[in-house]
C-alpha positions in Angstrom: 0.0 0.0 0.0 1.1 3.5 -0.8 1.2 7.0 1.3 2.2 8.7 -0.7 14.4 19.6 -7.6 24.7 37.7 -16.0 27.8 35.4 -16.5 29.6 33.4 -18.7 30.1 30.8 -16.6 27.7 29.4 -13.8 26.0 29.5 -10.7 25.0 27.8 -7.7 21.9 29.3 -5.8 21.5 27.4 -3.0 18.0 27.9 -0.5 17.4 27.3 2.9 13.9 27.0 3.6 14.3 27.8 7.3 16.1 31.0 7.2 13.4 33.1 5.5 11.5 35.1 7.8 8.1 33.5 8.6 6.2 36.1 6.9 8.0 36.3 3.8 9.3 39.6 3.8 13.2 39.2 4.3 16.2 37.5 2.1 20.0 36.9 3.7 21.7 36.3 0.3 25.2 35.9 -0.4 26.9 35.9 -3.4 30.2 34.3 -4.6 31.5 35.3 -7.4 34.9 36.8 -9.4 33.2 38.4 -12.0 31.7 41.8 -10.8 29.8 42.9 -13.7 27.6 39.3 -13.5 27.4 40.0 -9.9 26.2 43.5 -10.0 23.4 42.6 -12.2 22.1 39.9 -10.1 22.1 41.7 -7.3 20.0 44.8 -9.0 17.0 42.0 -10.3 17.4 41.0 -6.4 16.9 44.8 -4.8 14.3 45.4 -7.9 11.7 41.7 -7.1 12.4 43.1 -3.4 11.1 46.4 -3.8 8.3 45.6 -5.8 7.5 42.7 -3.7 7.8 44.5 -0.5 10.6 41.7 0.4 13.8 43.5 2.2 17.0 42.0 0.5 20.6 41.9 2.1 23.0 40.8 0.0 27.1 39.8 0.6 29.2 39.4 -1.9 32.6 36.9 -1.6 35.2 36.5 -4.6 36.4 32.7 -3.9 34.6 30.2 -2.0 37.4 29.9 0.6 36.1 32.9 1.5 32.8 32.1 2.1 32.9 29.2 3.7 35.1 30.7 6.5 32.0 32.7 7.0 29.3 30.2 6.2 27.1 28.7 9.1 23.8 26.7 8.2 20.3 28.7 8.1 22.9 32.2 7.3 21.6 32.7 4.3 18.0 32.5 2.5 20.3 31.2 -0.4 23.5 31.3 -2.0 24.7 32.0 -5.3 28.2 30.2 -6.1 30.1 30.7 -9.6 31.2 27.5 -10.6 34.9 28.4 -12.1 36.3 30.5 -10.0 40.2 30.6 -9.1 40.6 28.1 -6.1 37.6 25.9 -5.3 34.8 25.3 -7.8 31.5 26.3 -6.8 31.0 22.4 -7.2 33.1 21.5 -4.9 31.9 24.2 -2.2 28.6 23.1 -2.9 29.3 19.7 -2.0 30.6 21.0 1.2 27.4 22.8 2.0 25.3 19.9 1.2 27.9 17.8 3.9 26.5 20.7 6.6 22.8 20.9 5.6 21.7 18.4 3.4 18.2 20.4 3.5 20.0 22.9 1.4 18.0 23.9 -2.2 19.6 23.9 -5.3 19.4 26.2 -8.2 21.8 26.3 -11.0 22.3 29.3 -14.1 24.5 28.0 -16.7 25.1 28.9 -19.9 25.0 25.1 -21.4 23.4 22.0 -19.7 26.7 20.2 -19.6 26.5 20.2 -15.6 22.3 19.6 -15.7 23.4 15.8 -14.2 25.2 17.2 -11.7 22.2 19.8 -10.7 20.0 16.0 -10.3 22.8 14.7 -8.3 22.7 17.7 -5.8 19.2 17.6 -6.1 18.8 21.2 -7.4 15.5 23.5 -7.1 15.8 24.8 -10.5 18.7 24.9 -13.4 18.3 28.7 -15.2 19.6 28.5 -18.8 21.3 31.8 -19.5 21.7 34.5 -20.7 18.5 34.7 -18.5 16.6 37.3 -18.0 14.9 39.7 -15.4 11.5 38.1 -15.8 13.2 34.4 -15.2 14.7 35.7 -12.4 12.0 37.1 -10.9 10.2 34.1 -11.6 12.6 32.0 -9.8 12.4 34.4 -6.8 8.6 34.0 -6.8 9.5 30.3 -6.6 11.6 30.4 -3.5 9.4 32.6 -1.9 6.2 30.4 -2.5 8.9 27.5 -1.0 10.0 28.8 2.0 6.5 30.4 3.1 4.4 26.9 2.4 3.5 25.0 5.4 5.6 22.1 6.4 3.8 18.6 7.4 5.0 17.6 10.6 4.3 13.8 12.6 4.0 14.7 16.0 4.6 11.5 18.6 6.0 11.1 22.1 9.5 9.5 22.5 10.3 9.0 26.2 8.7 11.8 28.0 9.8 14.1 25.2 7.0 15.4 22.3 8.6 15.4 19.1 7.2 17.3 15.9 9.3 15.7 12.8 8.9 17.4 9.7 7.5 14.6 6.5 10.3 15.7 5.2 13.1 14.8 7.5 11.7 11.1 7.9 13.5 8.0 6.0 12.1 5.4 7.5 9.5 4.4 9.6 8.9 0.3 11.2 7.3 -2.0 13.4 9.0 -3.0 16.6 6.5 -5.2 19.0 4.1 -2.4 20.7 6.6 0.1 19.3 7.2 2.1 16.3 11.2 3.2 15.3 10.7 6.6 13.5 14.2 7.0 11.3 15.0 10.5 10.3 17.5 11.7 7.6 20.6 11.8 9.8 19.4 8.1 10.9 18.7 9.6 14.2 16.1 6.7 15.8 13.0 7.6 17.5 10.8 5.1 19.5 7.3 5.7 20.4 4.5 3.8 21.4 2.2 4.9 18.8 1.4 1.9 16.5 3.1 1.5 13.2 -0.5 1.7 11.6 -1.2 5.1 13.1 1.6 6.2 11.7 1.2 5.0 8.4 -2.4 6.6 8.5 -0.6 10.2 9.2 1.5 9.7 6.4 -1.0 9.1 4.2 -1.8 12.7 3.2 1.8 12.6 1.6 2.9 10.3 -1.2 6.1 10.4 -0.6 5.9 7.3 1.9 5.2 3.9 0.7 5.3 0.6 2.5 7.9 -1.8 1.0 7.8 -5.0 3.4 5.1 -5.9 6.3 5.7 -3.0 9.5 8.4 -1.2 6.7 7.4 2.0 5.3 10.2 4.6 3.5 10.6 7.9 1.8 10.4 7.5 -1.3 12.9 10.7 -1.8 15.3 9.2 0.3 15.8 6.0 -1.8 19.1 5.6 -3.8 18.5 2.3 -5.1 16.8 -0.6 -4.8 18.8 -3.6 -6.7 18.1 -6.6 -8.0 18.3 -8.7 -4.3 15.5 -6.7 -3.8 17.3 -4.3 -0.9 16.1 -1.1 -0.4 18.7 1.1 0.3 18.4 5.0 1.7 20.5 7.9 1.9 21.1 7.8 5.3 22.8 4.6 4.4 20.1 2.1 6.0 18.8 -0.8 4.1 15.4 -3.2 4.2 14.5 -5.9 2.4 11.8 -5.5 0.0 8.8 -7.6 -0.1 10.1 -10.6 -2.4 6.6 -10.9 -4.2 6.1 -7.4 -4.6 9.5 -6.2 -5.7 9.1 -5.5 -8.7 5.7 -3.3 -8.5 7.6 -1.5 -5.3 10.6 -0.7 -7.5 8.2 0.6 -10.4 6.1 2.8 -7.9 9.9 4.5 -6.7 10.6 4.8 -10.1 7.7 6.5 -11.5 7.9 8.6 -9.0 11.1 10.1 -9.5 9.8 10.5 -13.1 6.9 12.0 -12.2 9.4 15.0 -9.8 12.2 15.5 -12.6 8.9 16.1 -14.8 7.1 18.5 -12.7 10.4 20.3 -11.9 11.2 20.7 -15.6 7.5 22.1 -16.6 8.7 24.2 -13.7 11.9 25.7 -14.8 10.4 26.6 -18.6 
């Protein structure tokens, strides 16, 4: 059963949802870049969407990534823009390194080729802008983020111990039957136990198709699969594993599949 991403070169504009202010009307952007001009001009469509939008806008600018990084801290910034060829680091490789500290972290790329569209997948980018772009995409891409970090998150709430926790949908991997117990999983493989039954659960999941059951009492992300193979082993990002249901293997792996088709195609119609 089923519960149910103005330069010659590139650019990295990476979102964190939980920066923004809660009602909208504030952006903490930096910039990393070598080439002013390119700079300059993204930074004016920024102050301009802000002003019309009634949106304040604080932007700082860093020529190398070593630079920024020194400053960067997790939830800093509403997003990030990062060049790709710069002198030193690559924006790729800085990138990476963000994704190592916040793995929550939305990607958008502007190139002017799709050579590194695989790549944007990999990092699981929010949008790819094919340039030269223009004030309008731009703007478009800002009404994007702002629609993203303003929607209202899911969250399961549960007791764990004498605790209450409120997990976002988002944040869970995994979720399985363990006697009168449930073991919630979350994306850092951080393991709640609660004595709400596994079917509960499942029933609050239900609003979101992202969670599908894959074995009896085993229910997963379906964004956090990698892979499952031909052994029938589901494997997650978090680097867990679970045996798929041997007679239903084969529908479970198409339901994973055609639902990453079903995201890369939304997010394309999205980025025309």
């Amino acid at each position: 059963m089923a519960f149910f991403l103005l330069t010659r070169t590139n650019f990295f504009v990476i979102i964190y949802k939980e920066a923004a202010d809660k009602e909208g009307d504030f952006m903490n952007i930096a910039i990393v870049d070598d080439a002013q001009m390119e700079t300059k001009a993204f930074i004016h469509f920024v102050k301009e969407y802000g002003a019309l939008n009634r949106i304040e806008t604080d932007v700082t600018s860093f020529c190398c990534a070593e630079d920024f990084l020194e400053d960067y801290a997790p939830l800093k910034y509403t997003f990030i823009v990062l060049d790709i060829f710069m002198n030193g680091m690559t924006g790729l490789e800085a990138a990476a390194k963000i994704k190592e500290r916040d793995r929550n972290a939305l990607i958008v790329f502007l190139s002017s080729s799709e050579e590194h569209y695989p790549e944007a997948l990999r990092l699981h980018a929010f949008d790819f802008l094919n340039k030269p772009t223009t004030k309008d995409r731009i703007f478009r891409l800002l009404d994007d983020i702002t629609s993203k970090i303003t929607e209202p998150c899911s969250n399961l709430k549960f007791t764990c111990g004498k605790e209450t926790i409120r997990l976002p949908f988002s944040r869970i991997a995994s979720v399985t039957s363990s006697g009168h117990y449930s073991e919630i999983t979350d994306e850092d493989k951080t393991v709640y136990k609660t004595r709400m039954p596994y079917t509960e659960v499942c029933m609050l999941l239900s609003e979101d198709r992202r969670f599908l059951e894959i074995n009896r009492g085993t229910s997963v992300n379906l964004d956090m699969i990698v892979n499952i193979d031909d052994e029938g082993i589901c494997c997650l990002k978090n680097g867990m594993t679970f045996p798929v249901n041997v007679k239903n293997s084969r529908s479970i792996r198409q339901i994973w599949q055609n639902y990453m088709f079903d995201v890369l195609r939304n997010e394309t119609v999205r980025r025309k």
